[in-house]
C-alpha positions as CSV (number, residue, x, y, z in Angstrom):
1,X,-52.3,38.8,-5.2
2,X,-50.9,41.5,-7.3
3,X,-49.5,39.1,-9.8
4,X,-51.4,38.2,-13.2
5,X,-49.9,35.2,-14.2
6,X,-51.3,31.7,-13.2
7,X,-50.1,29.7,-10.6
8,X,-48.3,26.3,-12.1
9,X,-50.1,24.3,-10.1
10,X,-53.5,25.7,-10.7
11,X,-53.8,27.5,-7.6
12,X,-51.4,29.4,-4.7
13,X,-49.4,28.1,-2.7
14,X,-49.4,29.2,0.9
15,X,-46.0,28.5,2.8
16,X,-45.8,27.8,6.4
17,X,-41.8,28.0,7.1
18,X,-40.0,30.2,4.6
19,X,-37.1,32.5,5.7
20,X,-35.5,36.0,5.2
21,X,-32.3,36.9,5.9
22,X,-31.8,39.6,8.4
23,X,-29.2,42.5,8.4
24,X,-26.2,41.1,10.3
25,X,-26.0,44.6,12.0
26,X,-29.8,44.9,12.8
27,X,-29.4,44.5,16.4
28,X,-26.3,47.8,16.6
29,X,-29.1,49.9,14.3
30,X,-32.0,49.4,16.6
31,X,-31.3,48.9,19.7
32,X,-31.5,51.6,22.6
33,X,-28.8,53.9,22.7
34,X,-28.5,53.1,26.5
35,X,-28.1,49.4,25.8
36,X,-25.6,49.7,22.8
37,X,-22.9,47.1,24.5
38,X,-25.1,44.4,24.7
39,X,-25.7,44.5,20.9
40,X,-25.6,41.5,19.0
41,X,-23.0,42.3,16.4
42,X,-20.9,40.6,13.5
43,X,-16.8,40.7,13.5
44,X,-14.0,39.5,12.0
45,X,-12.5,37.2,14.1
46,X,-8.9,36.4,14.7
47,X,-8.7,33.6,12.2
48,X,-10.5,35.6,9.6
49,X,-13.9,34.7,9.8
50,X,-16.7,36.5,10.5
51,X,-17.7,35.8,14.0
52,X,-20.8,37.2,16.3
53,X,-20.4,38.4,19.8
54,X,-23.3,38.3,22.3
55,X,-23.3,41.4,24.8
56,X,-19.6,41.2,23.6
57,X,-19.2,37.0,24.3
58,X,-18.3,34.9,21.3
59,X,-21.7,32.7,20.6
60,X,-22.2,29.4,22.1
61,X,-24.0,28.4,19.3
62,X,-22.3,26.3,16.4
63,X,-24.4,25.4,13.5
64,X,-22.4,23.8,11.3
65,X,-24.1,20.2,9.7
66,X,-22.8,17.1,9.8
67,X,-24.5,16.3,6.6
68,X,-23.0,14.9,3.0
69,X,-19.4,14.5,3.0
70,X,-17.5,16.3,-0.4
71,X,-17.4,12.4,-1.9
72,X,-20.7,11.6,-1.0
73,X,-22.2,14.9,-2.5
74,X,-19.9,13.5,-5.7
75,X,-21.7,10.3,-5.7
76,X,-24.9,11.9,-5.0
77,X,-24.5,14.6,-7.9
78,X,-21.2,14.5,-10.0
79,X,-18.9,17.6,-9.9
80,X,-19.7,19.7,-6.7
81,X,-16.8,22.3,-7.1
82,X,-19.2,25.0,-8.1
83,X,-21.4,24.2,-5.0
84,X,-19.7,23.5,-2.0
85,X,-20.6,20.7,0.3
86,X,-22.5,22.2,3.6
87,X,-19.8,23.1,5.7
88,X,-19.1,26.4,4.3
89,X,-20.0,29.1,2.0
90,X,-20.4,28.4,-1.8
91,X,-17.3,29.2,-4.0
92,X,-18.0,32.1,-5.8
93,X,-16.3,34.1,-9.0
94,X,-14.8,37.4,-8.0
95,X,-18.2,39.8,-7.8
96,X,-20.4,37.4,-7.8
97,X,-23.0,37.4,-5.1
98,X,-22.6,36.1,-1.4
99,X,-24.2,33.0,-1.2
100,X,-24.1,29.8,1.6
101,X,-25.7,26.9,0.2
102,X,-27.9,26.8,-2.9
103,X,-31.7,25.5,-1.8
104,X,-31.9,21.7,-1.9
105,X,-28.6,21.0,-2.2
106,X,-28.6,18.9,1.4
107,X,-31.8,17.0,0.2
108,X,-31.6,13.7,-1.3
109,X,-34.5,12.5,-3.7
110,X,-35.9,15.9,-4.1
111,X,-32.4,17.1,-4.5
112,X,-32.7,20.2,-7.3
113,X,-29.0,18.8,-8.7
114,X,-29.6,15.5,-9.3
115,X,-29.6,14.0,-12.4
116,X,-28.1,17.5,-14.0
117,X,-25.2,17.7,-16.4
118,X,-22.3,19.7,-14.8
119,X,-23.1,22.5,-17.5
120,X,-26.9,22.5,-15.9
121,X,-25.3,22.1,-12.6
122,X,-23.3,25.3,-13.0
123,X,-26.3,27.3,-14.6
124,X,-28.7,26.5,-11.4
125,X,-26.4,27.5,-8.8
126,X,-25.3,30.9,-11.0
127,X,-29.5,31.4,-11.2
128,X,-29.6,31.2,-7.4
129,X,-26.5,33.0,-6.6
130,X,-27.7,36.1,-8.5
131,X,-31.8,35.9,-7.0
132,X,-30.3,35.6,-3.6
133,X,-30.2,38.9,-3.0
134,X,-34.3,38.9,-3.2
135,X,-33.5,36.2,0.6
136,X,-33.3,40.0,2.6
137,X,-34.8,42.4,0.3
138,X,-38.7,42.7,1.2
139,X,-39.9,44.0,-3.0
140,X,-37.6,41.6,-4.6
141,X,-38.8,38.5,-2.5
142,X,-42.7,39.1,-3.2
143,X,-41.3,39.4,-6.8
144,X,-39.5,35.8,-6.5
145,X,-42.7,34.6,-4.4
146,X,-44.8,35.3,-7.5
147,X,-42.1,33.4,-9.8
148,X,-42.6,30.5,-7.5
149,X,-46.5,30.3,-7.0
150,X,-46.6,31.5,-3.2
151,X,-49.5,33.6,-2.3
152,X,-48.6,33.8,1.7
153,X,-45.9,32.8,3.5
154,X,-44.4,32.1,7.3
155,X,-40.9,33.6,7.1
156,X,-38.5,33.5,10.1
157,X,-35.6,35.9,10.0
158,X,-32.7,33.4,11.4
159,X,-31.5,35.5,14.6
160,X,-35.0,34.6,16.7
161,X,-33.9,31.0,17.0
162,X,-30.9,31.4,18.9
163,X,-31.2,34.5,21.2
164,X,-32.3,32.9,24.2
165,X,-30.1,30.2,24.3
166,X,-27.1,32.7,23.9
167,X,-28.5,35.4,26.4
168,X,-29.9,32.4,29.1
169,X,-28.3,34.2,32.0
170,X,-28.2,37.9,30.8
171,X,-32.1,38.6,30.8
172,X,-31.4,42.4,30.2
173,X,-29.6,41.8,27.0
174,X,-32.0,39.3,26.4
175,X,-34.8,41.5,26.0
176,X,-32.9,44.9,24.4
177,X,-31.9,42.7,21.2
178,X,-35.3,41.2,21.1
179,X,-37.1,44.5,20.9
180,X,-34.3,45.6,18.2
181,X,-34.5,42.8,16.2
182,X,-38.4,43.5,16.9
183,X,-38.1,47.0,15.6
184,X,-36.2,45.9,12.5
185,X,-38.2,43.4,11.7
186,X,-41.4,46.4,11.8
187,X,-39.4,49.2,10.6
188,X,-37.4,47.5,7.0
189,X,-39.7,44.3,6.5
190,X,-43.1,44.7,8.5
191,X,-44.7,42.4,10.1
192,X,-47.2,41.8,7.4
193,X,-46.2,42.7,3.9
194,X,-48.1,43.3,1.4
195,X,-51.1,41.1,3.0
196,X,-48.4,38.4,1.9
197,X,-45.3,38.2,4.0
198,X,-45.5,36.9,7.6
199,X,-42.6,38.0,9.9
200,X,-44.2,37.2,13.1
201,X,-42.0,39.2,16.3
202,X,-40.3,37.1,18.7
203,X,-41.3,37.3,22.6
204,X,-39.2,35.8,25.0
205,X,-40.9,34.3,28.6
206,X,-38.0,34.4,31.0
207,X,-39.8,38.0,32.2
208,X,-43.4,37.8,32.1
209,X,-43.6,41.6,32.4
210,X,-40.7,42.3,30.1
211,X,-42.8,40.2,27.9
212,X,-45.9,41.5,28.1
213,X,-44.2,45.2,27.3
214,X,-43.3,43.3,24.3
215,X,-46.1,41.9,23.5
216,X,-47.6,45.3,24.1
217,X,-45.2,47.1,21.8
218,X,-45.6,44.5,18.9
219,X,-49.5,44.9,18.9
220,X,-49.2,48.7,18.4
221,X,-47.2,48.4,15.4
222,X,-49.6,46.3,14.2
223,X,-48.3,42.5,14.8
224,X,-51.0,39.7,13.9
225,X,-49.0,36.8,15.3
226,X,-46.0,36.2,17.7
227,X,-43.2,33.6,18.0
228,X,-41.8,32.0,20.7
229,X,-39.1,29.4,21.6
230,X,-39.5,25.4,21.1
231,X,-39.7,23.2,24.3
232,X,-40.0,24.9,27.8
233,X,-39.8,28.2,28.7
234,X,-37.0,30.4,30.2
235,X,-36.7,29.4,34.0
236,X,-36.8,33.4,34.7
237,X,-33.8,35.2,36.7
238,X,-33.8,33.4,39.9
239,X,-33.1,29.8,37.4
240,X,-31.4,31.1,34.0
241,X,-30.5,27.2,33.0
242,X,-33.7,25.6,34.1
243,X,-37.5,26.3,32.6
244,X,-41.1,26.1,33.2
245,X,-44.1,25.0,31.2
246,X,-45.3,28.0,28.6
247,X,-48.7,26.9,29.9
248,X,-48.0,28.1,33.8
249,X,-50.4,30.4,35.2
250,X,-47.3,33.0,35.6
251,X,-48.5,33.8,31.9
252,X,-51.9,34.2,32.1
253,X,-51.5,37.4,31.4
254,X,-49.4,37.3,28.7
255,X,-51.6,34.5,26.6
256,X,-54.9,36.6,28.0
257,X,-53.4,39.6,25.9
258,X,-52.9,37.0,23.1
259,X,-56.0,35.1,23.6
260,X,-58.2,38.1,23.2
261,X,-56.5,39.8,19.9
262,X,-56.8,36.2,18.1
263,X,-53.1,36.8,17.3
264,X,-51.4,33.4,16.4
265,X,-48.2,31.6,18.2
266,X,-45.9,30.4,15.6
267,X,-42.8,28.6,17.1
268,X,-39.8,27.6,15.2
269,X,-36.7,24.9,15.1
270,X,-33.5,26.7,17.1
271,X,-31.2,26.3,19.7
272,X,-32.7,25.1,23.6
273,X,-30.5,23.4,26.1
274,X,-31.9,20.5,26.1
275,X,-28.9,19.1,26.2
276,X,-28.3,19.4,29.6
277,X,-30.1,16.6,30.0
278,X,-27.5,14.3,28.5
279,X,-25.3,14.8,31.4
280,X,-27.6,11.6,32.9
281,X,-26.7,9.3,30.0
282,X,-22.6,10.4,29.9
283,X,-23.2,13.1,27.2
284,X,-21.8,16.3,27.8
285,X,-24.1,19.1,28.8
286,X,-22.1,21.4,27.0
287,X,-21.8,20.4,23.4
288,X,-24.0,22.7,21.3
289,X,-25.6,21.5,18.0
290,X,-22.9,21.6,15.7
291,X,-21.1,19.2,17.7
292,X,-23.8,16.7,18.7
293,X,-23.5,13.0,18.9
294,X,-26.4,10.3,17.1
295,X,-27.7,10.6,20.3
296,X,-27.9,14.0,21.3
297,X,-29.2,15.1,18.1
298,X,-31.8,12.1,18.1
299,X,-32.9,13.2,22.0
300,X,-32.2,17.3,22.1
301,X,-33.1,18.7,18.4
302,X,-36.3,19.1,17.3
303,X,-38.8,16.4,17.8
304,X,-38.2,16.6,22.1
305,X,-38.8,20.0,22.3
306,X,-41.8,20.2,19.6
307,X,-43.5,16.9,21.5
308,X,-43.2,18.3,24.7
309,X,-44.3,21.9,24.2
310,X,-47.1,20.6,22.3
311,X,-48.0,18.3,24.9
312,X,-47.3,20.5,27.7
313,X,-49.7,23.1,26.4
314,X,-53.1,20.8,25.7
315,X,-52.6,18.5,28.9
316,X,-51.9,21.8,30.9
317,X,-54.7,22.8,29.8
318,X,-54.0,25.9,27.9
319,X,-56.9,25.8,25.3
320,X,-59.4,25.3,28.0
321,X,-58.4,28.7,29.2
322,X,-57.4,30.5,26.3
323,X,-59.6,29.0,23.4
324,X,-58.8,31.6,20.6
325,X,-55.2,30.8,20.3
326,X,-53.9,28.3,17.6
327,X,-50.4,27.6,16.8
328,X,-47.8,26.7,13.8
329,X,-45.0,24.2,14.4
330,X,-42.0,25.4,11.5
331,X,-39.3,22.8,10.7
332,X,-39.5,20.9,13.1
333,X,-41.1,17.8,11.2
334,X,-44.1,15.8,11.8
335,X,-42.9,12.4,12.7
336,X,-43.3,12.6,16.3
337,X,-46.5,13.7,16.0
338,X,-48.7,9.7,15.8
339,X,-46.8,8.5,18.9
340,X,-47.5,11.8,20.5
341,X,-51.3,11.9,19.7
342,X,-51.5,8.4,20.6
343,X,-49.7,8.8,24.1
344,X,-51.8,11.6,25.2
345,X,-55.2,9.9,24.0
346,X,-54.0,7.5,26.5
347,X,-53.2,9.3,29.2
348,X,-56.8,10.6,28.8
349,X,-58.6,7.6,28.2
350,X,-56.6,6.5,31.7
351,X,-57.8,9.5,33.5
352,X,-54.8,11.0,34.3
353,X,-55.6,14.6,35.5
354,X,-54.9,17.5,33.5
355,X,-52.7,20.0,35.1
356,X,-54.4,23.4,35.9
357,X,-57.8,22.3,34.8
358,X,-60.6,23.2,37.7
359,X,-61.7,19.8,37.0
360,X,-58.8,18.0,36.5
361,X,-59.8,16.9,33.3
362,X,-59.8,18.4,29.8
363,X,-62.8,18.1,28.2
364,X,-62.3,16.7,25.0
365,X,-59.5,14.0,23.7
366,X,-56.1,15.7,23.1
367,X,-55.5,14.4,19.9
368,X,-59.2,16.6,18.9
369,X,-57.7,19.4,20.5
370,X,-54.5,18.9,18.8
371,X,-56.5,19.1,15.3
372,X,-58.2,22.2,16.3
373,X,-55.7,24.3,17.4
374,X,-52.7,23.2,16.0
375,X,-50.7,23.5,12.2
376,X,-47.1,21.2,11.4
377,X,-45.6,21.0,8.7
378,X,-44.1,18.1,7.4
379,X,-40.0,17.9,5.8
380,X,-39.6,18.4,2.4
381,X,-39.1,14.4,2.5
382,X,-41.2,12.6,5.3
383,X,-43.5,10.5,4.5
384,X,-47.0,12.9,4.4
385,X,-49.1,9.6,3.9
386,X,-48.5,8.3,7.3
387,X,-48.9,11.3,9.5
388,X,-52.6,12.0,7.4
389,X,-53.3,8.4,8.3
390,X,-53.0,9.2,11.9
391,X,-53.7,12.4,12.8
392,X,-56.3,13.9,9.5
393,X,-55.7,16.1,6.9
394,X,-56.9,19.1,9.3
395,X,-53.4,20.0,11.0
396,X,-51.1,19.3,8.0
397,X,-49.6,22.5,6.3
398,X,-46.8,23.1,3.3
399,X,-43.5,24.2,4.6
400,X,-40.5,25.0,1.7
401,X,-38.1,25.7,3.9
402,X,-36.7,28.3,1.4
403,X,-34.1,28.9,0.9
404,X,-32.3,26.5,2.8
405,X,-29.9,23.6,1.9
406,X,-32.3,21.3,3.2
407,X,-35.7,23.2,1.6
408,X,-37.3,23.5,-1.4
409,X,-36.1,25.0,-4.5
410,X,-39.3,25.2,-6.2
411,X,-41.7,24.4,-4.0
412,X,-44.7,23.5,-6.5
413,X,-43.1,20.4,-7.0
414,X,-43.8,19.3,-3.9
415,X,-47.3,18.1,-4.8
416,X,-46.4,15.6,-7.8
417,X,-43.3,14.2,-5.4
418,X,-44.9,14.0,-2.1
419,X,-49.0,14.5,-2.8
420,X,-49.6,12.3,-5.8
421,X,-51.8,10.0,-3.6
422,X,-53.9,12.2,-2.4
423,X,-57.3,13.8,-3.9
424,X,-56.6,17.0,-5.7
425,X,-59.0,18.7,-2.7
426,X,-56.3,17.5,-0.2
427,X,-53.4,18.3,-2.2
428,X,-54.8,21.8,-2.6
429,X,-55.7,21.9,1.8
430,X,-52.3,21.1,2.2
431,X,-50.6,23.1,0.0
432,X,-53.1,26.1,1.0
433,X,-56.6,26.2,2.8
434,X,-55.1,24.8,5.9
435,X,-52.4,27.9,6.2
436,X,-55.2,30.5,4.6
437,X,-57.7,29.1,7.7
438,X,-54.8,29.5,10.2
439,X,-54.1,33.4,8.6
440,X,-57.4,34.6,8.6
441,X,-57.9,36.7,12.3
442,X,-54.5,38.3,10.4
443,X,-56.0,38.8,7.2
444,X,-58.8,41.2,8.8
C-alpha cells in the first residue's frame, strides 16, 4: 500500500468485481490499421443518442434494466429528480460531470439514499458525480481506492462482456477488437497497476490458435490472469451460434499455456445466447437482455451460465489435467452455488463417469474441488450466511460491484450489514485473505 492512513475497518479490503470505465473509442485507437472497419466504435445515432456499431452493425445487445420504476424509487427514497431512475443517464447541471447512475442507487436495504433528507440526497449524488471521473482514470482511482479501504481489486472494463456475443459469426472482427481492447487495456491502465489494480485481458475460444496468439501476446506484456466468457464456449467457425465445453481437449493447449504460468481465469457476468434455448418453451430466441421476460431472465442470465461452466469444468475433468489453474466467478452471485455442489456430489457418489478422465472418474468429490480451485462472490445483498453453511468459508470472496447502480458505494460497510454474524477472522477471509490467496502467483 502507498497510503498511510488506516483502513476503517481495521484492515484492507480486497475486491473481487470492481469496474473501470473504458475509452468509448479504445477499439478505433488500437486496433490494426488493416482491420480499422471492423472497429468497435461510438456514434450518434439518428434519434440522438449515442449508439455503437459492431464492424459497422448497430449492437444486438440492449442493457437497459427493468428495475425500480420513477414512483417506486419515490417510495423507496423521496425526491429522485436529482438521480434519475435506471433507465437513463443522471440529470445533470450544465458542466457538471457525465454520470449514469450513482452507486447503490438500484439496491434496496443497502441502498446509499435511503433514509437521506433531499438536501443530503442532493449532496451524495453531487459527491459522486464530481469523483466519477477517478471510474476511467488509472491515478485518480488508486487515490479513491485508498479513500475507500481497498488494497486490491478485480476490475472489469465493461466492453469484454459483450464482444462475443455481438461478433458470434464474424470471428475476424472478433479477435482484432479483442487484441485492441487488449492493448488498451496494457498500454493506458496495465494489467496490474500499481501491485493493486487487476484488469485481467480477455481471450476469446472460438479460435483455439487465434487464442493461443493471444494468450501469447498478453503473457509478454506481462498479464498475471486472463478472462473469459460465462457458460460454454464459442462453437468455432464451422458453428458461430452453437458452443462447446471450455474443458474440451481442443484447448489443451491453450489451458497448458495457462496451467504452467499459474495465471488465473477470472470470468465475468455478460451477454451469451443462451437464450436460444427459449425457443423450446415459446420464448423468442431473439430477445436480448434488455428485453427479457421473468423467465428468460430467471433461465438465461447469470446463474445458468455460471452453474454450468462451473460444472462443466470439474466434471470434465479440467483440474485433473491442469491442477494449477483456479478461477473467480464476478457478479454473477452465489445462490446457485448449494444446489450445484450438492448435484454434482451426487452425481459422484452415483458413479457417474467423468468426461475425459482416463479413469472415468475424478478423484476427489466435486464440491472439494470446487473449494480448492474456485472464488464467487456473493451480491451486495444475498444472504452470505447460507451459502458459508453449505459450501465453507474457503471459496467466498468480497465483490463491490463499484460503481454500479446495483454495487457498493462504500464498500466497508459491507461487513457490519452482511458479516455481523460471523467471527471477526471470517469477516476479515472474506473481505480479504481469500482474494490475497487467490492473487498471490500474480503478486510474485
Amino acid at each position: 500500500m502507498t497510503t498511510t492512513s488506516e483502513p476503517r475497518l481495521g484492515f484492507w479490503i480486497n475486491d473481487a468485481d470492481n469496474h473501470f470505465n473504458e475509452p468509448p473509442d479504445c477499439f478505433e485507437r488500437y486496433i490494426d490499421p488493416q482491420q480499422a472497419d471492423l472497429a468497435i466504435r461510438s456514434v450518434t445515432g439518428p434519434d440522438g443518442r449515442e449508439m455503437q456499431l459492431f464492424a459497422g452493425k448497430p449492437s444486438k445487445f440492449f442493457s437497459g434494466q427493468v428495475t425500480f420504476s420513477p414512483e417506486e424509487l419515490a417510495n423507496l427514497l423521496g425526491d429522485t429528480s436529482n438521480i434519475g431512475t435506471g433507465r437513463g443517464r443522471v440529470p445533470r447541471e450544465e458542466g457538471e460531470p457525465e454520470l449514469a447512475v450513482i452507486p447503490g442507487m438500484l439496491l434496496n436495504r443497502l441502498n446509499p439514499l435511503k433514509g437521506l433528507s433531499d438536501e443530503e440526497r442532493r449532496a451524495f449524488v453531487s459527491e459522486f458525480r464530481h469523483r466519477s471521473e477517478a471510474f476511467g482514470n488509472r491515478d485518480l482511482r488508486l487515490a479513491l481506492m485508498d479513500e475507500q479501504g481497498i488494497d486490491k481489486a478485480l476490475m472489469f472494463p465493461a466492453a469484454a462482456h459483450d464482444i462475443e456475443f455481438e461478433f458470434a459469426d464474424n470471428i475476424p472482427a472478433l479477435y482484432a477488437n479483442i487484441r485492441a481492447f487488449n492493448r488498451w487495456m496494457h498500454e493506458e491502465v496495465g494489467y496490474v497497476a500499481e501491485r493493486r489494480m487487476f484488469l485481467p485481458p480477455y481471450i476469446a475460444l472460438a479460435d483455439p490458435d487465434l487464442a493461443i496468439a493471444e494468450l501469447e501476446r498478453v503473457m509478454a506484456d506481462g498479464a498475471t490472469m486472463i478472462q473469459i466468457k460465462s457458460g460454454h464456449a464459442h462453437g468455432g467457425v464451422d458453428n458461430p451460434f452453437g458452443g462447446r465445453s471450455p474443458a474440451d481437449p481442443l484447448y489443451d493447449r491453450f489451458w497448458s499455456i495457462v496451467n504452467e504460468a499459474e495465471l488465473r481465469l477470472t470470468v465475468h457476468l455478460g451477454g451469451t445466447d443462451y437464450q436460444k434455448y427459449g425457443a423450446d418453451w415459446s420464448e423468442d430466441p431473439e430477445t436480448v437482455f434488455g428485453d427479457f421476460d421473468a423467465f428468460q431472465w430467471m433461465m438465461y442470465w447469470g446463474d445458468r451460465p455460471a452453474m454450468e461452466l462451473t460444472a462443466g469444468l470439474i466434471l470434465g475433468n479440467f483440474f485433473g489435467r491442469f491442477p494449477n489453474i483456479k478461477v473467480c466467478l464476478s457478479e454473477m452471485g452465489t445462490v446457485w452455488v448449494p444446489y450445484t455442489m450438492r448435484k454434482m456430489d451426487h452425481a459422484f457418489m452415483m458413479g457417474r463417469s467423468a468426461k475425459w478422465s482416463e479413469s472415468g472418474r475424478l478423484e476427489r468429490r466435486p464440491s472439494e474441488i470446487f473449494r480448492e480451485h474456485f472464488i464467487v462472490a456473493p451480491y451486495p445483498e444475498e444472504n452470505v450466511q447460507r451459502v458459508v453453511a453449505e459450501v465453507g468459508i474457503e471459496p467466498i470472496v468480497f465483490g463491490s460491484d463499484f460503481p454500479h447502480g446495483e454495487g457498493l458505494a462504500f464498500p466497508d460497510q459491507y461487513v457490519g450489514a452482511q458479516l455481523s454474524s460471523f467471527s471477526e477472522e471470517d469477516q476479515r477471509r472474506i473481505m480479504r485473505d481469500n482474494l490475497e490467496a487467490f492473487l498471490a502467483p500474480a503478486l510474485r
